[in-house]
C-alpha positions as CSV (number, residue, x, y, z in Angstrom):
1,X,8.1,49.4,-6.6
2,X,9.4,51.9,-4.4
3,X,11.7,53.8,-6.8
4,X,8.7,53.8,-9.5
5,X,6.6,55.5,-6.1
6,X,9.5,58.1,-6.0
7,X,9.2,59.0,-9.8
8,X,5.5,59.8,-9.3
9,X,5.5,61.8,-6.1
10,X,6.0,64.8,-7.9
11,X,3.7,64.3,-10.6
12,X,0.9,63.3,-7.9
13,X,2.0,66.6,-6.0
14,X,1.5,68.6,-9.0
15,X,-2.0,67.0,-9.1
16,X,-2.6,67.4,-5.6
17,X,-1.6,71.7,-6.2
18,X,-3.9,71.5,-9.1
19,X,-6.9,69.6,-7.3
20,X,-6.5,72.3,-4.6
21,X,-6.5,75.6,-7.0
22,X,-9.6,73.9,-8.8
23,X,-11.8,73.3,-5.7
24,X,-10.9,76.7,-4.8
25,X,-12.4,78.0,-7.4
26,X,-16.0,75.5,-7.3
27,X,-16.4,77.9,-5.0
28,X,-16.9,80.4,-7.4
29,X,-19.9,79.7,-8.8
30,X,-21.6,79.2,-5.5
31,X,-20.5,83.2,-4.2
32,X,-21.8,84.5,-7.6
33,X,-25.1,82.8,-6.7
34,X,-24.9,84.7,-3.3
35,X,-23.7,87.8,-4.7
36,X,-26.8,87.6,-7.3
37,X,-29.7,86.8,-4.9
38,X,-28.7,88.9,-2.5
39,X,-27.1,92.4,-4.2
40,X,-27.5,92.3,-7.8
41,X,-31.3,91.6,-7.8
42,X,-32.4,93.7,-4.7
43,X,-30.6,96.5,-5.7
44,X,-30.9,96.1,-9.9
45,X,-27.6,97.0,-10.2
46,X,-26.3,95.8,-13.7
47,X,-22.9,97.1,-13.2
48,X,-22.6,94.6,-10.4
49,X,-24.1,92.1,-12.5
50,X,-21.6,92.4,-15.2
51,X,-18.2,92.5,-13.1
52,X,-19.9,89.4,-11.1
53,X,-20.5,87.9,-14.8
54,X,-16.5,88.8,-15.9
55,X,-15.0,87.8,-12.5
56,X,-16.8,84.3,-12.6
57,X,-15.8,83.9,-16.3
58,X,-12.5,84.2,-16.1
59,X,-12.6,82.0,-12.6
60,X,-14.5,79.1,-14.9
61,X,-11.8,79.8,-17.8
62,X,-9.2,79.1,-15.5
63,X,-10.6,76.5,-13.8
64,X,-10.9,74.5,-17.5
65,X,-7.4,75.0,-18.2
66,X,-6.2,73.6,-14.5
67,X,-8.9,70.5,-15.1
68,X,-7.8,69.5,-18.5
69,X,-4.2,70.0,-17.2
70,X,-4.5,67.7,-14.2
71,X,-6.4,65.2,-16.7
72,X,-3.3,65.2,-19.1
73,X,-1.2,64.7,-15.6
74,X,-3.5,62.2,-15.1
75,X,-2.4,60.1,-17.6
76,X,1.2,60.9,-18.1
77,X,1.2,59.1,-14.7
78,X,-0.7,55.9,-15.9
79,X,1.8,56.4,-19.1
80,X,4.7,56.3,-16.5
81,X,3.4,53.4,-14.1
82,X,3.0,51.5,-17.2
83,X,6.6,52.2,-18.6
84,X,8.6,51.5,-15.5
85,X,6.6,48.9,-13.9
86,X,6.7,46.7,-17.1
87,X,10.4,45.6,-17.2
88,X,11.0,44.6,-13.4
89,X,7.5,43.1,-14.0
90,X,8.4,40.9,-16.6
91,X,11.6,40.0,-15.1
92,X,9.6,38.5,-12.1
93,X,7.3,36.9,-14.4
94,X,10.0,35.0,-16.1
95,X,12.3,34.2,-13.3
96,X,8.9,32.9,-11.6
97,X,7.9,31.3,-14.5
98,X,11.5,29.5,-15.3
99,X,11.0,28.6,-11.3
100,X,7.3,27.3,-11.9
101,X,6.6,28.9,-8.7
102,X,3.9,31.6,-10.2
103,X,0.7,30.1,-11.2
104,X,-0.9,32.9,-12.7
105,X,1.8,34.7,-14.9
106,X,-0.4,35.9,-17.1
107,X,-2.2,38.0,-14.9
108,X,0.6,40.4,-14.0
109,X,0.5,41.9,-17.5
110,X,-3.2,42.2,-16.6
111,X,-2.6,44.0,-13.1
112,X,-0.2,46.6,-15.0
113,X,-3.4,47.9,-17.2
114,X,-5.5,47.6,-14.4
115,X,-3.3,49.8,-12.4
116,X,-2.6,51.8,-15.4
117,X,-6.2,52.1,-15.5
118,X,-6.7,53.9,-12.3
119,X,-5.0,56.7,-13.7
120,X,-7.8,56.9,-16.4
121,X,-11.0,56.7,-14.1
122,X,-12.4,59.6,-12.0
123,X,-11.5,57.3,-8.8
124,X,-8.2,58.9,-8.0
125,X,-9.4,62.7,-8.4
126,X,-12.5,61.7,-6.6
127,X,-9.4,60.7,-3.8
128,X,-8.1,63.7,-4.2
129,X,-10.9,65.9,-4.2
130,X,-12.7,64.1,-0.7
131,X,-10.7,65.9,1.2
132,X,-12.1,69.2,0.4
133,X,-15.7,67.8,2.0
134,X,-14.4,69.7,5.1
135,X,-13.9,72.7,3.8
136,X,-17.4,72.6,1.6
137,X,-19.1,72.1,4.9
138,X,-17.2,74.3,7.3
139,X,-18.3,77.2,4.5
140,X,-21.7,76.0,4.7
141,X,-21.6,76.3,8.5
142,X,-20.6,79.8,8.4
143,X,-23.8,80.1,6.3
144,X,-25.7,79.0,8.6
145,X,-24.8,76.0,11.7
146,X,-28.2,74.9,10.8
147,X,-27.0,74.1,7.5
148,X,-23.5,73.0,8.4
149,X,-24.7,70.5,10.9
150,X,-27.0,69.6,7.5
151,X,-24.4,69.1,5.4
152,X,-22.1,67.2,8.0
153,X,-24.4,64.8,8.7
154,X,-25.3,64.4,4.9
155,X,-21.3,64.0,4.1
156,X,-21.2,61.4,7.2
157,X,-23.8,59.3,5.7
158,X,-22.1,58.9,2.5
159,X,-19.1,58.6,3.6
160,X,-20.2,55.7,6.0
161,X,-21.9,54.1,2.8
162,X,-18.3,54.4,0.8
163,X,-16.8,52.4,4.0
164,X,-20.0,50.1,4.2
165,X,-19.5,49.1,0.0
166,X,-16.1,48.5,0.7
167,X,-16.4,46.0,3.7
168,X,-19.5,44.3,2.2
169,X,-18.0,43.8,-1.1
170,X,-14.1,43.4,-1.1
171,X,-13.5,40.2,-0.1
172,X,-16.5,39.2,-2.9
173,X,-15.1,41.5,-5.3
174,X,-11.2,38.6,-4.7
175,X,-12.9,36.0,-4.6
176,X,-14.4,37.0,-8.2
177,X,-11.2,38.0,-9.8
178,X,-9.9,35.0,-8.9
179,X,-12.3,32.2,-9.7
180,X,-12.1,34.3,-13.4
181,X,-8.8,33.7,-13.5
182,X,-9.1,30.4,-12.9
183,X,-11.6,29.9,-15.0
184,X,-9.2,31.6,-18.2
185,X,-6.3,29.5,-16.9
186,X,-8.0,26.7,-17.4
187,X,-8.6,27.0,-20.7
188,X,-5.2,29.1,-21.7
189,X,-3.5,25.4,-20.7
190,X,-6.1,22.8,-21.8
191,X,-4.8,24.5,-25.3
192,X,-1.4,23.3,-25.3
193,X,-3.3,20.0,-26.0
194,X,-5.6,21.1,-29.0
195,X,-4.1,18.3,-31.0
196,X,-5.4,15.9,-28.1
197,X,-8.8,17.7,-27.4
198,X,-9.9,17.7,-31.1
199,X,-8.2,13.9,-32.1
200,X,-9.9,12.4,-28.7
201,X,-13.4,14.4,-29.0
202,X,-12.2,16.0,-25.4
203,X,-13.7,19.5,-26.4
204,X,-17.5,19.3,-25.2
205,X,-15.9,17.9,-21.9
206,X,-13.6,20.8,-21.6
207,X,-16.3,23.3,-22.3
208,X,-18.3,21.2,-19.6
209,X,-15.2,21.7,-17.2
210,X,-14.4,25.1,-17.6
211,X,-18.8,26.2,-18.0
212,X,-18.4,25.2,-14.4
213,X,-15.7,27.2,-13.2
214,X,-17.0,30.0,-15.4
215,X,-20.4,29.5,-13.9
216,X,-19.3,29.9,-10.0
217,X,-17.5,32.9,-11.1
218,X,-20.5,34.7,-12.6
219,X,-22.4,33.1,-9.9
220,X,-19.9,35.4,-7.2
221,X,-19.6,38.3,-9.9
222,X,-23.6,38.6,-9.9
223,X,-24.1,38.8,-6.2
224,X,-21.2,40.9,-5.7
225,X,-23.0,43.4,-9.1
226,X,-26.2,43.0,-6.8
227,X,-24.4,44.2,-4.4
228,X,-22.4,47.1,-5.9
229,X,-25.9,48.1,-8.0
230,X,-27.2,48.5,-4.5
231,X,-24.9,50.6,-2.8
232,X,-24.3,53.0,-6.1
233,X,-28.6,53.8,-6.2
234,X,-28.6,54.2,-2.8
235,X,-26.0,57.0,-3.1
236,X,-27.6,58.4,-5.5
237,X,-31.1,58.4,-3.9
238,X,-29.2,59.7,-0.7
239,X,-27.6,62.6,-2.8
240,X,-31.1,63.7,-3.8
241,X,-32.9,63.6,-1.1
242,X,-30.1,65.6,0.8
243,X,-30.5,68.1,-2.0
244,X,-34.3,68.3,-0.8
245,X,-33.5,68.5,2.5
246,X,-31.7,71.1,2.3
247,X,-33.3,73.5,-0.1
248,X,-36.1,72.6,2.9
249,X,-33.8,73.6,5.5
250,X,-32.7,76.9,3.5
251,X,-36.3,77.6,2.3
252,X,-37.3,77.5,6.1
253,X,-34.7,79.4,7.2
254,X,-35.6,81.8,4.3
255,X,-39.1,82.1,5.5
256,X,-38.0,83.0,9.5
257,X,-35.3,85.7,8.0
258,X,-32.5,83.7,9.9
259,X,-30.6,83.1,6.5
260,X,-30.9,84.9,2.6
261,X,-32.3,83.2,-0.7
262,X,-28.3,83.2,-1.6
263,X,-27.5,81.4,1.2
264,X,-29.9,78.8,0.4
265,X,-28.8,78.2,-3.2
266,X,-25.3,78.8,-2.6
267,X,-25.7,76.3,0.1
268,X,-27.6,73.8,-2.7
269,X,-24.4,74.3,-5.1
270,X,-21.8,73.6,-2.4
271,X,-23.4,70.5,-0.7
272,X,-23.8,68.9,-4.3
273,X,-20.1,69.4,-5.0
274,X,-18.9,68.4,-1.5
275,X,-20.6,65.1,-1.9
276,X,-19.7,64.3,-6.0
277,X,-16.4,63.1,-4.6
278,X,-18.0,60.3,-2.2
279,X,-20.7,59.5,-5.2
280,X,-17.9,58.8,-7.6
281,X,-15.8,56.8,-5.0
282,X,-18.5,55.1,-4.3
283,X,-19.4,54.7,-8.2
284,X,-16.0,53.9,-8.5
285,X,-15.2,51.5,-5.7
286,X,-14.5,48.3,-8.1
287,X,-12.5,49.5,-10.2
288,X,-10.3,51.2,-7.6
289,X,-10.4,47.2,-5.5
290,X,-8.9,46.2,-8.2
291,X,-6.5,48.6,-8.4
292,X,-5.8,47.6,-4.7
293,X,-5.6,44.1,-5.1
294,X,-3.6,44.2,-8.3
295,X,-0.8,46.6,-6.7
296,X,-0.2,44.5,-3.8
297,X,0.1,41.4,-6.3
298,X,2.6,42.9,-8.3
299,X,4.5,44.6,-5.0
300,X,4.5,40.5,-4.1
301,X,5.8,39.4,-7.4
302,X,8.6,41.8,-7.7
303,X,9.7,41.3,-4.1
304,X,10.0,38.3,-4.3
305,X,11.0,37.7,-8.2
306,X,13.0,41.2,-8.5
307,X,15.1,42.8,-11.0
308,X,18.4,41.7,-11.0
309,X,21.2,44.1,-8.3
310,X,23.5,45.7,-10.2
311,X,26.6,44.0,-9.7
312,X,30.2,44.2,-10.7
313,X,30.8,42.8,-14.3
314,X,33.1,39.9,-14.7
315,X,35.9,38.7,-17.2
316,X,34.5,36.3,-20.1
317,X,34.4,32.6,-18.1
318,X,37.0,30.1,-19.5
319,X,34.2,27.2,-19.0
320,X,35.4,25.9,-15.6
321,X,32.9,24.5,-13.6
322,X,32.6,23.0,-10.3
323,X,29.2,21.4,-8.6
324,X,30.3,20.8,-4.4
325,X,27.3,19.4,-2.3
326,X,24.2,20.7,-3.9
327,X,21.1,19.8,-2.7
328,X,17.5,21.0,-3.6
329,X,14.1,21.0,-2.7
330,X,11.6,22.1,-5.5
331,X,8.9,25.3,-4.6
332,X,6.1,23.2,-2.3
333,X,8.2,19.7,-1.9
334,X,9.1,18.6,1.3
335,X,11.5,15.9,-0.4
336,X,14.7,16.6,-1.9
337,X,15.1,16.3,-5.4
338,X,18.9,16.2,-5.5
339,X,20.9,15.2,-2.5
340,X,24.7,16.1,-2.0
341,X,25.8,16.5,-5.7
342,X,29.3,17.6,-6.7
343,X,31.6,17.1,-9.9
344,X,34.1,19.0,-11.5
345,X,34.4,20.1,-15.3
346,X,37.0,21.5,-16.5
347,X,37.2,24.2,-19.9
348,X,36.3,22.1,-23.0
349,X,34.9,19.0,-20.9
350,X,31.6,16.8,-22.1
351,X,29.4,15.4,-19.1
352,X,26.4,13.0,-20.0
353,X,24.0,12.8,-17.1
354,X,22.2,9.3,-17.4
355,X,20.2,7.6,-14.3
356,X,16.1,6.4,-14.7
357,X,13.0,8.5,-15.0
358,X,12.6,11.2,-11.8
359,X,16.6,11.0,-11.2
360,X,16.7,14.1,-10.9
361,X,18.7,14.9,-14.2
362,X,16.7,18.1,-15.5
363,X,16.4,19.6,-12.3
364,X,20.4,19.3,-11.8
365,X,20.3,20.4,-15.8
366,X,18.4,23.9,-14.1
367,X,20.6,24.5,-11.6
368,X,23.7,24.5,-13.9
369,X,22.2,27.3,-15.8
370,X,21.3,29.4,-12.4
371,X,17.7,29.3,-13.5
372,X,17.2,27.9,-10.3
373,X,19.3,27.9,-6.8
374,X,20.3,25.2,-4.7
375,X,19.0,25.1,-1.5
376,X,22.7,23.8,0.4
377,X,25.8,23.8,-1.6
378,X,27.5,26.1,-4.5
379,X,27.8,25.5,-8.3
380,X,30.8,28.2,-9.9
381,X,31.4,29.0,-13.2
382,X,35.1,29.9,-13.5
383,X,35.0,30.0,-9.0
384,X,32.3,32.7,-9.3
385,X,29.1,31.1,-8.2
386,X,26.2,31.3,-10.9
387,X,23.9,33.6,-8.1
388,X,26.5,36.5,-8.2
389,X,26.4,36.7,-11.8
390,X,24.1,39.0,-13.6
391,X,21.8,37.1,-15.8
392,X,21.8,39.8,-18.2
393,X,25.9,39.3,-18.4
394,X,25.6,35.4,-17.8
395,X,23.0,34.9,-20.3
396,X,25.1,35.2,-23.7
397,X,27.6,33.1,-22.7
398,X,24.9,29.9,-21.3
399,X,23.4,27.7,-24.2
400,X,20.3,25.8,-23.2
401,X,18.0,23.5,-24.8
402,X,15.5,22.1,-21.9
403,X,13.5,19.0,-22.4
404,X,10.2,20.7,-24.0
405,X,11.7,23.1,-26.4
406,X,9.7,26.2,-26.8
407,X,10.2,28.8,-30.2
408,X,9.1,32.2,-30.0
409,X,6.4,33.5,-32.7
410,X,8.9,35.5,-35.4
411,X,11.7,34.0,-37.5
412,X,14.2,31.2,-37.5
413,X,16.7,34.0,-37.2
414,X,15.0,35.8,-34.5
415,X,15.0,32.5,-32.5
416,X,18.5,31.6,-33.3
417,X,19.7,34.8,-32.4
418,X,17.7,34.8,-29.1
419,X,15.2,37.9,-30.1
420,X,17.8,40.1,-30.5
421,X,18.7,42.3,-34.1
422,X,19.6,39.2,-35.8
423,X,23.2,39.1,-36.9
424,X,22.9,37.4,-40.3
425,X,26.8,36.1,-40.1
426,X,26.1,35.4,-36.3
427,X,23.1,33.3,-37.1
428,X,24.2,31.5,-39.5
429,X,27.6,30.4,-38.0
430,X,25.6,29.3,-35.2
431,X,22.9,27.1,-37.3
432,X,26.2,25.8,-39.2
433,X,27.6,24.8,-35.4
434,X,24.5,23.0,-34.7
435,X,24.9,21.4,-38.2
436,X,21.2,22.8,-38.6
437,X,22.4,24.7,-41.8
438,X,21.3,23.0,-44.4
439,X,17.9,22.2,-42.9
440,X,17.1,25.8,-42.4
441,X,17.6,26.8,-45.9
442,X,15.5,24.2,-47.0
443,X,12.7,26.0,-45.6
444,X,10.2,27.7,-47.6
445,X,12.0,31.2,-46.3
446,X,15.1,29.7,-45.1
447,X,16.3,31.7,-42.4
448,X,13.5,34.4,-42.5
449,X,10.7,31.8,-42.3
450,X,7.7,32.1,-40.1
451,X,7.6,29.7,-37.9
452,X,4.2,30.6,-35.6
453,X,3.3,30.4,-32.3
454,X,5.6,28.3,-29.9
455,X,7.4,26.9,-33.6
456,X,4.0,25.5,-34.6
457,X,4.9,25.1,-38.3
458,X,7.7,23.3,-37.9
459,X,8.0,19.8,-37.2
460,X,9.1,18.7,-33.2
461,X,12.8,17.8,-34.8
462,X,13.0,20.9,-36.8
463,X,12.2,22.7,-33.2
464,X,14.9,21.0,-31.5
465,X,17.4,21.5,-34.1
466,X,16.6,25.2,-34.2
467,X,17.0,25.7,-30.3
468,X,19.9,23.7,-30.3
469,X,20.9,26.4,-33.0
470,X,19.8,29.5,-31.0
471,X,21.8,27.4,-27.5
472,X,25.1,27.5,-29.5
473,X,24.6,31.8,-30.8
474,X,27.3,33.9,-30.0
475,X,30.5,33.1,-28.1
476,X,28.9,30.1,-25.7
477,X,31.2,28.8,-23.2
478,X,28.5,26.6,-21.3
479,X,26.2,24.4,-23.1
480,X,23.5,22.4,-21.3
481,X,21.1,20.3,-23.5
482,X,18.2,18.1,-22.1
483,X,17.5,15.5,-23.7
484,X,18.6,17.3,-26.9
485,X,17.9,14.2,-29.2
486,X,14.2,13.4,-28.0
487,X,12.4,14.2,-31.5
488,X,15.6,13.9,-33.9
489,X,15.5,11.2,-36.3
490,X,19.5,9.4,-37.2
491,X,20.2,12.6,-39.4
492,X,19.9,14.6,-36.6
493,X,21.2,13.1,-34.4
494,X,24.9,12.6,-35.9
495,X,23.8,16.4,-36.8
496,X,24.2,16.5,-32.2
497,X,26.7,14.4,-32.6
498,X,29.4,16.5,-34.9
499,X,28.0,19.4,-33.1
500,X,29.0,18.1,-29.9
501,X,32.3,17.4,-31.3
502,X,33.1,20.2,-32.6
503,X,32.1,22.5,-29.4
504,X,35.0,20.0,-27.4
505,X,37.5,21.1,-30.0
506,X,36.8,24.8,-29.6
507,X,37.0,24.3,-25.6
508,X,33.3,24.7,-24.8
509,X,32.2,23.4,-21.8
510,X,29.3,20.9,-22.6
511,X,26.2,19.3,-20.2
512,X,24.6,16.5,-21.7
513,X,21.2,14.4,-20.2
514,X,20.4,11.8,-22.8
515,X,18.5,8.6,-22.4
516,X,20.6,7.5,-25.3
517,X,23.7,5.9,-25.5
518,X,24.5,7.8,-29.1
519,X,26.1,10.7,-27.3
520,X,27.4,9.4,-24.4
521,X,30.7,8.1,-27.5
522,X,31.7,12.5,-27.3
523,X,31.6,12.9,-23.9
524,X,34.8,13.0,-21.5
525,X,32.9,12.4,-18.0
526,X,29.4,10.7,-17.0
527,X,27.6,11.1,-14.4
528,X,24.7,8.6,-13.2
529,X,22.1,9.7,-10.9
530,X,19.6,7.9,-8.9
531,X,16.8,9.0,-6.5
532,X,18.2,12.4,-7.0
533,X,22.3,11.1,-5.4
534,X,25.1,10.1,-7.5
535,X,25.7,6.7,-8.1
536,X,28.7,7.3,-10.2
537,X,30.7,10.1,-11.8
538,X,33.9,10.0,-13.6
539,X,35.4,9.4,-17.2
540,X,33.5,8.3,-19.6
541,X,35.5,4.8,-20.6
542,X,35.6,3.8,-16.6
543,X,32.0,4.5,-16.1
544,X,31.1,2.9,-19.3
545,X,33.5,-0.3,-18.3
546,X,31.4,-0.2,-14.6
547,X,28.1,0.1,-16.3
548,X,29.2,-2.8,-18.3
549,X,30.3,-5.0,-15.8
550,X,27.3,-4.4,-13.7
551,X,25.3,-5.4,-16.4
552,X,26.8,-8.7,-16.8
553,X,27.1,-9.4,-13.0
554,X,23.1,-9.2,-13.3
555,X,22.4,-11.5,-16.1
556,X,24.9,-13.8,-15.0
557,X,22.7,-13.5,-11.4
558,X,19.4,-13.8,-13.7
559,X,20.9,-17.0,-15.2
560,X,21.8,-18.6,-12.0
């Protein structure tokens, strides 16, 4: 955030110049008053009149050309928060998401146009223009100290109500923003089970469900309204009765000869633009909370989910990889889900990963892509650990499928070649490495297909096959598949099969968690967890021979 800070300064200091040449000259208008009540019209003097009329003229002309210039500033700088806060934005949201640490990602998107938005409402001029109260009153007061301490007091009162709005209604105004997003969550994820909502009859009890949550938060966003409503009329009211009370103090001081008719409506001009600042801040109060609370969210999110370093790039990896004593706890677990892991793989080597439901198998399937960290222990990739790597320099040479496979709206190709400008010889060498060829071209498209949201018209095996297609794009040297064969029926799975095959025989290094023993026949090495701890890692044939014998040890113990 703070580099994106330094890029604006100088586009907020140009505003700030601008605001100050512009409420210079709102005091224009309020001198020509003076001038006119008190020499043009007791003297007649039209000569007067007219160079008053030509000075002011060009004073307003310039003051439109400043005011429309610090509006287009104005937006060039939400135009620019937008632009650079986006990427390292997004790149916390999907590190965060990949770590399903961040349960709102959607709403970071959200706090960028909100903040965006700022730049777009009169709340930051109205900022930039409070400070300028002082300087309205303190010409008042040489007017008069009658009608300074007037206009001081008037200023204080408004000021305290801008300070009152904000303490009654900020924590209100959080609370509201966040039951709604609750509320919208809710239903965002209860869609990823249309199919068991509309089969089931489900709906009316989801409506139910979320009419509640939606309910509380109208429930908050109404008193908080109430409360907002409140304090915006009474601002206003306040602003015209100090307008009254003041033409009353000027009309009196009129009336005793201790102050000019100029003075009194020159005083009227001044105090009405000294407190338009405080009215629209006031006016503007939830809209700049929000700005508040959405800035601090996403200064949270990309502290703590930032941008990648720049680091030194490194060579092309071989494929070497070796796991020593990993252990790691998941975001808000006090229990380990791994426990003193290690194994060694060298270039070219197939590992199956096997053990029972909640082994801890796609969790170490994570870690070997460096989507997540351990907590103790390293995990290298050609003796460089995976953290010191830059994921945008690791990512072309990691193929992953994880266990719920997830297309992106667009093409096959654009999936297969992993949203970049697809590469039509690229794509489909890597569809014809996955052996997923000859089902993509019998597609109604073939490779140029539409396959909808999340792969939605394609059928759960045609999914897999594709990712495992977009896993094995470009020049792979580390594949990790998770449960890679859930939804694949027996063509597609000696489709994996000759896949796997073929990726030993051009020396990539291959991770493998299966439930099935169909794969674990092309695999050098196995590895069995349990509980999150390895039972038992080595080649394939001894492992298989152990599992074997273990197996008939406990039916020959179930016989006896």
């Amino acid at each position: 955030m703070k580099p994106i800070w330094a890029e604006l300064k100088p586009l907020l200091f140009s505003m700030a110049l601008f605001s100050f040449v512009i409420n210079l000259l709102y005091l224009v208008p309020a001198l020509f008053m003076l001038q006119v009540f008190d020499r043009v019209i007791p003297t007649n003097s039209r000569e007067t009149l007219w160079v008053l009329l030509g000075g002011v003229g060009t004073a307003l002309f310039i003051l439109f050309v400043l005011d429309y210039v610090r509006l287009r500033l104005q937006h060039l700088t939400g135009h620019i928060v937008d632009e650079r806060l986006s990427p390292p934005v997004v790149h916390a949201v999907v590190t965060a998401a990949a770590r399903s640490t961040l349960n709102a990602r959607p709403d970071a998107m959200r706090d960028i146009a909100t903040l965006r938005g700022l730049f777009s409402a009169n709340g930051l001029t109205a900022l930039m223009d409070a400070p300028w109260i002082v300087v309205y009153v303190a010409v008042i007061a040489f007017f008069h100290p009658a009608l300074g301490l007037g206009a001081a007091g008037a200023a204080a009162v408004m000021i305290g109500l801008a300070w009152l709005n904000d303490r009654v209604n900020q924590k209100a105004l959080d609370a509201v923003q966040r039951e709604t997003r609750q509320a919208s969550r809710y239903v965002e994820g209860s869609l990823r089970n249309a199919e068991v909502l509309q089969a089931m009859g489900m709906t009316e009890r989801l409506l139910g469900r979320w009419r509640k949550q939606q309910d509380e938060a109208l429930a908050l966003q109404a008193s908080t309204s109430h409360a907002s409503v409140s304090f915006s009329a009474a601002s206003r009211f306040l602003r015209q009765g100090v307008q009254v009370m003041m033409m009353s103090i000027g009309a009196y001081l009129v009336l005793t000869q201790a102050a000019s008719a100029g003075v009194m409506i020159a005083t009227t001009v001044l105090l009405g633009r000294a407190l338009q600042p405080v009215e629209q801040i006031v006016g503007s109060w939830r809209v700049l909370n929000e700005a508040r609370s959405a800035y601090r969210r996403l200064r949270d999110l990309c502290e703590h989910f930032g941008k990648d370093v720049p680091r030194m790039s490194l060579p092309r990896p071989v494929g070497h990889v070796r796991v020593h004593g990993i252990s790691f706890r998941p975001p808000g677990s006090e229990k380990l889900a791994l426990s003193g892991v290690s194994l060694n793989l060298v270039a070219g080597e197939a590992l199956a990963i096997i053990g029972p439901s909640a082994a801890g198998k796609s969790t170490l399937a994570r870690l070997m892509t460096g989507i997540w960290q351990p907590t103790m222990g390293t995990i290298r990739l050609d003796g460089t650990e995976l953290s010191t790597w830059s994921r945008r320099e690791l990512g072309p040479w990691i193929g992953y499928v994880p266990q719920d496979v997830e297309l992106f709206d667009g093409t096959v190709a654009d999936n297969i070649c992993r949203l970049g400008e697809p590469d039509g010889e690229a794509v489909i060498a890597a569809a014809k490495r996955a052996n997923a060829h000859e089902m993509i071209v019998q597609l109604p498209m073939g490779y140029d297909t539409q396959i909808g949201d999340s792969g939605a018209r394609l059928s759960p095996g045609q999914r897999q096959r594709i990712a495992l297609a977009r896993a094995m794009y470009g020049d792979v040297r580390l594949l990790v598949l998770d449960e890679p064969n859930a939804s694949l029926d027996a063509e597609g799975e000696i489709a994996l099969a000759r896949a796997l095959s073929g990726l030993r025989a051009e020396g990539v290094t291959s991770i493998v968690v299966t439930h099935r023993p169909s794969l674990v026949a092309h695999v050098d090495k196995i590895l069995i967890l349990e509980a999150g701890q390895v039972k038992q890692f080595g080649p394939a044939s001894e492992v298989m021979k152990s599992m074997q014998k273990q197996a008939q040890a406990a039916l020959t113990e179930r016989a006896a």
